[in-house]
DRENKE-620132 format. One record per residue (C-alpha): residue in three letters; x, y, z. Coordinates in steps of 0.25 Angstrom, whole numbers. Example, Ala and Ser with C-alpha at 12.3 -4.5 7.8 and 13.67 -1.06 7.14 Angstrom:
// residues 2
ZAKE res    px    py    pz
ZAKE ALA    49   -18    31
ZAKE SER    55    -4    29
//
This chain:
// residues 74
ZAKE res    px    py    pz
ZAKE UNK    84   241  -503
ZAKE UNK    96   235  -507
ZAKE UNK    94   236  -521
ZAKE UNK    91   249  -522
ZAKE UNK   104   253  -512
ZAKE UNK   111   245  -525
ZAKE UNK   102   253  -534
ZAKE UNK   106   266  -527
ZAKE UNK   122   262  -526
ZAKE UNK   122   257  -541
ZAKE UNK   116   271  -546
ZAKE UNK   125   278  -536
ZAKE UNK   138   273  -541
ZAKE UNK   133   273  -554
ZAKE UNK   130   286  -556
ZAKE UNK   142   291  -550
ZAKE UNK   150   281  -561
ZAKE UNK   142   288  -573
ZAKE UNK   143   301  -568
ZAKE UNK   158   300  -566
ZAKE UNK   161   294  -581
ZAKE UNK   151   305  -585
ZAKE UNK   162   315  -580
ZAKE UNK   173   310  -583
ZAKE UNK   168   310  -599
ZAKE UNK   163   324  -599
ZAKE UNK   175   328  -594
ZAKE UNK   186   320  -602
ZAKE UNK   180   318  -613
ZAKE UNK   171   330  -615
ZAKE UNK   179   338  -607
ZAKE UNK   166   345  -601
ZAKE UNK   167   341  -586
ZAKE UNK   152   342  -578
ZAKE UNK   154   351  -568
ZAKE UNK   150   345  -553
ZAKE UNK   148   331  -556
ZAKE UNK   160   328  -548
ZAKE UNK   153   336  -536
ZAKE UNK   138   327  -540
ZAKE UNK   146   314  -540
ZAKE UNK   150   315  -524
ZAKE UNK   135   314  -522
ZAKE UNK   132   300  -528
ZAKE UNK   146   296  -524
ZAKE UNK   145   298  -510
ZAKE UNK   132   290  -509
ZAKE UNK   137   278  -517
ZAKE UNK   148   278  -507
ZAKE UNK   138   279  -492
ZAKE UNK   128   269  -502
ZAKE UNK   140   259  -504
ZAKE UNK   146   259  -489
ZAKE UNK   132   257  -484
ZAKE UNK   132   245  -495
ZAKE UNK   144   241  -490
ZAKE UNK   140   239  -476
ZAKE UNK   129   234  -478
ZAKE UNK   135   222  -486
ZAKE UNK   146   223  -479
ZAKE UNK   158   227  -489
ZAKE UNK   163   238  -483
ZAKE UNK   179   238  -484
ZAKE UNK   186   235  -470
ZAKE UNK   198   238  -464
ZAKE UNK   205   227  -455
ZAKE UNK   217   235  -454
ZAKE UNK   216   235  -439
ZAKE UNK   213   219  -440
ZAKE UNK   226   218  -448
ZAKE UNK   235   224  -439
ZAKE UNK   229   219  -427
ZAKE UNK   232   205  -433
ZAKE UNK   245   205  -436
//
C-alpha cells in the first residue's frame, strides 16, 4: 500500500509539473495558449496537496508551529 501511495503522489505531481511546462511553452513560445488547462490543473493539484498532508502525518513531517511555546518560554 505504501508504494503505490508513492506511485500515486509521484504521478500526481508529476503530471501537474509536465502539464504546467506544457502551458507555459504553448504560450510563450508558440504563443497559442490551451484554453482550460489552468481550470483541469486545480484537480490533480488539490489531490497531491490532501495526498501529501496525509503523507505527511503519517510520517510525521508536517510543519509545526511552536509559536505559543516561544513566547510562553521566554
Amino acid at each position: 500500500m505504501e508504494r503505490l501511495f508513492r506511485y500515486v503522489l509521484t504521478l500526481l505531481i508529476t503530471s501537474v509539473a509536465v502539464l504546467s511546462l506544457y502551458q507555459v511553452i504553448m504560450r510563450y513560445i508558440f504563443e497559442v495558449p490551451v484554453m482550460g488547462l489552468e481550470e483541469i490543473l486545480v484537480y490533480p493539484t488539490v489531490w497531491l496537496y490532501f495526498l501529501g498532508s496525509v503523507n505527511a502525518s503519517r510520517e510525521d513531517t508536517q510543519i509545526k508551529a511552536n509559536v505559543l511555546d516561544v513566547f510562553l518560554k521566554t
